[in-house]
C-alpha positions in Angstrom: -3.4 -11.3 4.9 -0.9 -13.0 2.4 0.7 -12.8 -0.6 0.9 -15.9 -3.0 -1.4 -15.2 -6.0 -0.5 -12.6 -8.3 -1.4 -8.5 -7.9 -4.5 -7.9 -9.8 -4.9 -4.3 -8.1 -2.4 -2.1 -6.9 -4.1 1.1 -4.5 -1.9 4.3 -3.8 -2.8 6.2 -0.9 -1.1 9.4 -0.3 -2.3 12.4 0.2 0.2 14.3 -2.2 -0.8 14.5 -5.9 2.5 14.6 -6.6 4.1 11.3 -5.1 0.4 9.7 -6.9 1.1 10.9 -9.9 4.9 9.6 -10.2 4.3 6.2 -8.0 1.2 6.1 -10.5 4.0 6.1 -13.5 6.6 3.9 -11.7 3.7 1.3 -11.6 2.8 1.2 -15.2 6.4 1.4 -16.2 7.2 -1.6 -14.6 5.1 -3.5 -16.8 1.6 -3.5 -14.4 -1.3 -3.9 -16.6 -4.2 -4.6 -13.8 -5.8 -2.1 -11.9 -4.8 1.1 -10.0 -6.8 3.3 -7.3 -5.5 6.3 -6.3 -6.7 7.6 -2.8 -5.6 10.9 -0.8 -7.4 10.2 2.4 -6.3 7.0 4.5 -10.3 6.8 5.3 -11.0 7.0 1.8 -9.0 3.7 0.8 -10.2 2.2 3.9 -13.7 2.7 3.0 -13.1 0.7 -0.4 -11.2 -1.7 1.0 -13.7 -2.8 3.6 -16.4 -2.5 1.3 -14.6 -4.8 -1.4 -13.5 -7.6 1.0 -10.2 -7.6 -1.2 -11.9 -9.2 -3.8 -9.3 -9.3 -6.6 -5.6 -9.5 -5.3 -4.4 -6.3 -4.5 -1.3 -4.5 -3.3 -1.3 -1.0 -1.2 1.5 1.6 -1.1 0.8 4.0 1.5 2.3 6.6 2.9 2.7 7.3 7.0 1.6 10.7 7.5 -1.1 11.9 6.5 -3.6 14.5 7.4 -6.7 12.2 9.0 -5.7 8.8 9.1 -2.6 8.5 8.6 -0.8 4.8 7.2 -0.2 3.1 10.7 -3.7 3.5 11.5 -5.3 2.0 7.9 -3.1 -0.9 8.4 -4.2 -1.7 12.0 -7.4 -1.3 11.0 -7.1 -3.8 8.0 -5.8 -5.9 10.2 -8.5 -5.9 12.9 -11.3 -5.6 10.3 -10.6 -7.6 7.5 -10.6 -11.3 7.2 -6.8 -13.0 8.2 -6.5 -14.5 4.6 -7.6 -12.0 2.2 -5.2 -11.7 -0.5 -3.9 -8.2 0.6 0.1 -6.9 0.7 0.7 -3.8 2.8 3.9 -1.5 1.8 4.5 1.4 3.7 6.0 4.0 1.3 7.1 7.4 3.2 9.5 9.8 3.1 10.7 9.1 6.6 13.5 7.1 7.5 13.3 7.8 11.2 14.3 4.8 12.8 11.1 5.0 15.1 8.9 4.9 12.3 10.7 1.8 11.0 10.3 0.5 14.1 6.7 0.8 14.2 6.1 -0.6 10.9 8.0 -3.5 11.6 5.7 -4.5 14.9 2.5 -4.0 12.8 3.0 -7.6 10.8 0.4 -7.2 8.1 2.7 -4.4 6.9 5.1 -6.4 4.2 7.5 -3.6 4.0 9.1 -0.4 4.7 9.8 1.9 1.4 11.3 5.3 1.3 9.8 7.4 -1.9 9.9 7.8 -4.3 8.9 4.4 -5.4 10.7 3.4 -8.6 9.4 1.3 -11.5 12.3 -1.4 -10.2 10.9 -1.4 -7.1 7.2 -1.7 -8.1 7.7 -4.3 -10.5 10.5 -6.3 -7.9 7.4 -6.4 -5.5 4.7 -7.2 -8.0 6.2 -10.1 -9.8 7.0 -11.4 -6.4 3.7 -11.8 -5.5 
């Protein structure tokens, strides 16, 4: 998974409405004008994701805990399941800033980085026009 073409999609998986609805905002007020998916079940965006093949460049804020699959487990299983150099950016974006959590996202390496929400429209755009 890599990042050097520019975001296309942008997928929000969370299973609160409420941090979907704002982290929907803060990535149209950045200036995003490409697509965005919002999913509230890890399985749900995994689904898509394996079904599309990442066919469009796309960037994935999810969160760590949730009920079902939860964020570690859809990036493992990206990384097992989809192809190595599928234009795909993983961003962990959680409310935790346990050190052990940090920890873990930092020895899965298709995760790009570790974000505590909310995500802001700075933030969204920094990591968008970076890629």
């Amino acid at each position: 998974m890599h990042s050097n073409t520019h975001t296309q999609r942008v997928i929000l998986v969370d299973d609160s409405d409420n941090d979907n609805f704002f982290h929907d905002l803060a990535v149209r007020k950045c200036g995003f004008a490409g697509e965005i998916q919002i999913y509230d079940k890890g399985e749900d965006a995994l689904e898509f994701l394996l079904r599309d093949r990442v066919s469009v460049p796309t960037m994935v804020f999810m969160d760590i805990n949730m009920a079902g699959m939860g964020g570690f487990e859809l990036a493992r299983t990206l990384n097992e399941q989809l192809e190595p150099d599928v234009p795909l950016q993983l961003h962990m974006l959680t409310s935790s800033s346990w050190s052990v959590d940090k920890a873990m996202c930092d020895s899965i390496a298709c995760i790009s980085s570790y974000l505590v929400k909310p995500l802001t429209s700075e933030t969204a755009g920094a990591l968008i026009d970076m890629s």
